[in-house]
C-alpha positions as a Markdown table, in Angstrom:
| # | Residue | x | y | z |
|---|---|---|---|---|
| 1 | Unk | 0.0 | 0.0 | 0.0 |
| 2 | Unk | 2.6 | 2.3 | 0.9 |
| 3 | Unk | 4.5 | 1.8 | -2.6 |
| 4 | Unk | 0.9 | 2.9 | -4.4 |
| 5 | Unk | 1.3 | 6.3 | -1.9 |
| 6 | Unk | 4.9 | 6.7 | -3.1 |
| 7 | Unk | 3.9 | 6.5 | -6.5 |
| 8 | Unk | 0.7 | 8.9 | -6.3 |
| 9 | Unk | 3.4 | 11.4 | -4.2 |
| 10 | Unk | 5.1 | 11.5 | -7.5 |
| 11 | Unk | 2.3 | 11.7 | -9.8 |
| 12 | Unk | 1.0 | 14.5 | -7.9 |
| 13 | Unk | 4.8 | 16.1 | -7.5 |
| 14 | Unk | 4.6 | 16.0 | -11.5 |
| 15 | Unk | 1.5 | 18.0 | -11.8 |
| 16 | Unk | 2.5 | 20.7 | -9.3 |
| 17 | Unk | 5.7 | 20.7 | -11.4 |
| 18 | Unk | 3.4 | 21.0 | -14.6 |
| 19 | Unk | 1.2 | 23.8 | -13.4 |
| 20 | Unk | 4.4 | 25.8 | -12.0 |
| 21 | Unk | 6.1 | 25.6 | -14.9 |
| 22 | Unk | 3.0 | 27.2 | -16.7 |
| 23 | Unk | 2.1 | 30.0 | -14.1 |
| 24 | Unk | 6.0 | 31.1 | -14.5 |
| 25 | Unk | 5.7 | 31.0 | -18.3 |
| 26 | Unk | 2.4 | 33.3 | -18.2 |
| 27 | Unk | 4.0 | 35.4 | -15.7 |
| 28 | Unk | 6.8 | 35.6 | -18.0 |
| 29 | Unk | 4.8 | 36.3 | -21.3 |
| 30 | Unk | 2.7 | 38.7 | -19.2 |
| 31 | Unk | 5.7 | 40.7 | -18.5 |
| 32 | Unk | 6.9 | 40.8 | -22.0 |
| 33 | Unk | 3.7 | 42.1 | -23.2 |
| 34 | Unk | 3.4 | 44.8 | -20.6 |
| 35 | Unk | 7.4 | 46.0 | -22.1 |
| 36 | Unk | 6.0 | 45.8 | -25.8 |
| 37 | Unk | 2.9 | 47.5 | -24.5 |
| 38 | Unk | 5.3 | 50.4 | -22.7 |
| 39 | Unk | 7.4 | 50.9 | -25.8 |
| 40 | Unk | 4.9 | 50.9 | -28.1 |
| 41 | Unk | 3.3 | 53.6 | -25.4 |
| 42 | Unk | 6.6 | 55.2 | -25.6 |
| 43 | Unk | 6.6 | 55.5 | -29.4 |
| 44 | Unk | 3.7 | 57.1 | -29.7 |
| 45 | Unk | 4.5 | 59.2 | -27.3 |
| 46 | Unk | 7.5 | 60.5 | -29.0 |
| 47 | Unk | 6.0 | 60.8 | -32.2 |
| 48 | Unk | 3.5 | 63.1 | -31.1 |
| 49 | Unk | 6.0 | 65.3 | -29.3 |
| 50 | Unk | 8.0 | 65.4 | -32.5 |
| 51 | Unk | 4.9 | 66.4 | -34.3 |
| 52 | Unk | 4.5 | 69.5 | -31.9 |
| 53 | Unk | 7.9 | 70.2 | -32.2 |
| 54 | Unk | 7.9 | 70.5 | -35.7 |
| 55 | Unk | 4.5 | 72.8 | -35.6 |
| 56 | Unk | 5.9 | 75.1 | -33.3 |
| 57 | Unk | 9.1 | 75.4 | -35.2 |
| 58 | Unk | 6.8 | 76.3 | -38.3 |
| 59 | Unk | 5.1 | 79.0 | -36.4 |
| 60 | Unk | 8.3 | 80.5 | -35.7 |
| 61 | Unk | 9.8 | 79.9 | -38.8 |
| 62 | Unk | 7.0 | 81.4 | -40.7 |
| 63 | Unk | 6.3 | 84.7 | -37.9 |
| 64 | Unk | 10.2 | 85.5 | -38.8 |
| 65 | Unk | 10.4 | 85.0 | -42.2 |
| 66 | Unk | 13.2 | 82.5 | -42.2 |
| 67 | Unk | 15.3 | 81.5 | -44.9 |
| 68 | Unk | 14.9 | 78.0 | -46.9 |
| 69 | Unk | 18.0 | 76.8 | -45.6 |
| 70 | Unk | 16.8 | 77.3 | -42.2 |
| 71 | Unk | 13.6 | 75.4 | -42.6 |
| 72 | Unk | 15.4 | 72.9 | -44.6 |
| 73 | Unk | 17.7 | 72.0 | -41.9 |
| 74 | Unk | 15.6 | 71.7 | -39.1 |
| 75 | Unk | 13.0 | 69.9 | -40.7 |
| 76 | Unk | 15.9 | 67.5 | -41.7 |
| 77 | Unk | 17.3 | 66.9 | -38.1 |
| 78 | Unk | 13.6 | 66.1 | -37.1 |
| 79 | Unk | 13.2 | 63.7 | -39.6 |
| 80 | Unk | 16.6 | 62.2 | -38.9 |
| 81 | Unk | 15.2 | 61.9 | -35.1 |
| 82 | Unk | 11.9 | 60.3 | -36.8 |
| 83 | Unk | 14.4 | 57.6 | -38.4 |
| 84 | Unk | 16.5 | 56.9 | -35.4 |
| 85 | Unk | 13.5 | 56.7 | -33.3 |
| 86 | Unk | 11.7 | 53.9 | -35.6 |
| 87 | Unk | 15.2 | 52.2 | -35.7 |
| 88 | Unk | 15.7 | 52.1 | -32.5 |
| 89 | Unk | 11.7 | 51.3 | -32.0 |
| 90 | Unk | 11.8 | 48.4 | -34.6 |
| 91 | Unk | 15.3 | 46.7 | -33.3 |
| 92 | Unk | 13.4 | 46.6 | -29.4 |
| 93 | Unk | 10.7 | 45.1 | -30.7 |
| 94 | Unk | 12.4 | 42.5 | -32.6 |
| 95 | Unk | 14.7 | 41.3 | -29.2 |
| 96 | Unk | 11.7 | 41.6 | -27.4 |
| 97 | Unk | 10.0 | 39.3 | -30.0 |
| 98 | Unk | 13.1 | 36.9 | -29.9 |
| 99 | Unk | 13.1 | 37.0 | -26.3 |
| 100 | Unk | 9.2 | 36.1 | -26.4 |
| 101 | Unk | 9.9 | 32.8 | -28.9 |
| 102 | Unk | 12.7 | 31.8 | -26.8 |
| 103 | Unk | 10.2 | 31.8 | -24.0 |
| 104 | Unk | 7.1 | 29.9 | -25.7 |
| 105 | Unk | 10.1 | 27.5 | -27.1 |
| 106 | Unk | 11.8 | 27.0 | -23.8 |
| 107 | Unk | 8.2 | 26.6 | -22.4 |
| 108 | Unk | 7.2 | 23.7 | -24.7 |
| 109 | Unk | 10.5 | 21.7 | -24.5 |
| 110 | Unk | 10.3 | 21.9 | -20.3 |
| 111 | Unk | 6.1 | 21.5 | -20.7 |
| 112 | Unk | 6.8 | 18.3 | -23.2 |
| 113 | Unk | 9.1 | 16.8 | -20.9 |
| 114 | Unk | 7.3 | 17.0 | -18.1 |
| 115 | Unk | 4.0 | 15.4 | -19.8 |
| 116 | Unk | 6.6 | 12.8 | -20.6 |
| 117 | Unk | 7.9 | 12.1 | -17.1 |
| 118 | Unk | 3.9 | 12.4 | -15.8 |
| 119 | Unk | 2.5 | 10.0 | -18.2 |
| 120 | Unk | 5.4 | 7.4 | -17.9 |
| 121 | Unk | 4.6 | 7.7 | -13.9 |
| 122 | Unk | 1.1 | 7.1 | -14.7 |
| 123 | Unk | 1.3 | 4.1 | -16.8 |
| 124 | Unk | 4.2 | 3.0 | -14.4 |
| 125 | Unk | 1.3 | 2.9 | -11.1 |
| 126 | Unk | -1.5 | 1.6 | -13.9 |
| 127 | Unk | 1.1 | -1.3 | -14.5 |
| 128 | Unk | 1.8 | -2.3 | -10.7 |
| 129 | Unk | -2.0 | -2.3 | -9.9 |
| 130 | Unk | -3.0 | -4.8 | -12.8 |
């Protein structure tokens, strides 16, 4: 009898194993959608300021009758910020996709191998009480 308690112990050990393992991988994948969520946030953010940045500048530009040149350059450093913004905004969102198939891949090897220790228990106590 006490063999068949041993071997449910396990069984049960397995499980608790198996639902850790998935409330650490949705606490994970939670946390990488809240940083793609922020930078996205972020993004928007920026782009908007830029936008206002550029108006003002406009206003100015036009109330003091600036040259070409002038306009020419700033409006070229903003868009030069526009492109190192999105570059910078497109590389972080491709590590924090890496990092989010490295976690749903790490996930499914540890998940997989735990449904294969689990089962094997479980046909190992099905065997010994034939």
């Amino acid at each position: 009898m006490e063999s068949r308690n041993v071997k449910w112990d396990a069984i049960r050990q397995k499980e608790r194993e198996i639902l850790k393992l998935e409330e650490q991988y949705y606490q994970q994948k939670k946390k990488l959608e809240k940083k793609t969520l922020e930078l996205e946030e972020r993004s928007a953010r920026l782009e908007k300021i830029m936008d206002e940045e550029a108006d003002k500048m406009y206003q100015v530009l036009r109330k003091f009758d600036s040259t070409a040149d002038d306009v020419r350059e700033y409006f070229t450093e903003i868009e030069n910020l526009r492109h190192f913004s999105d570059q910078a905004y497109r590389e972080y969102r491709i590590k924090l996709e890496d990092e989010r198939e490295k976690c749903d891949k790490e996930f499914r090897k540890k998940r997989n191998e735990l449904d294969e220790e689990f089962h094997k228990l479980r046909r190992y106590y099905a065997s010994t009480n034939e």
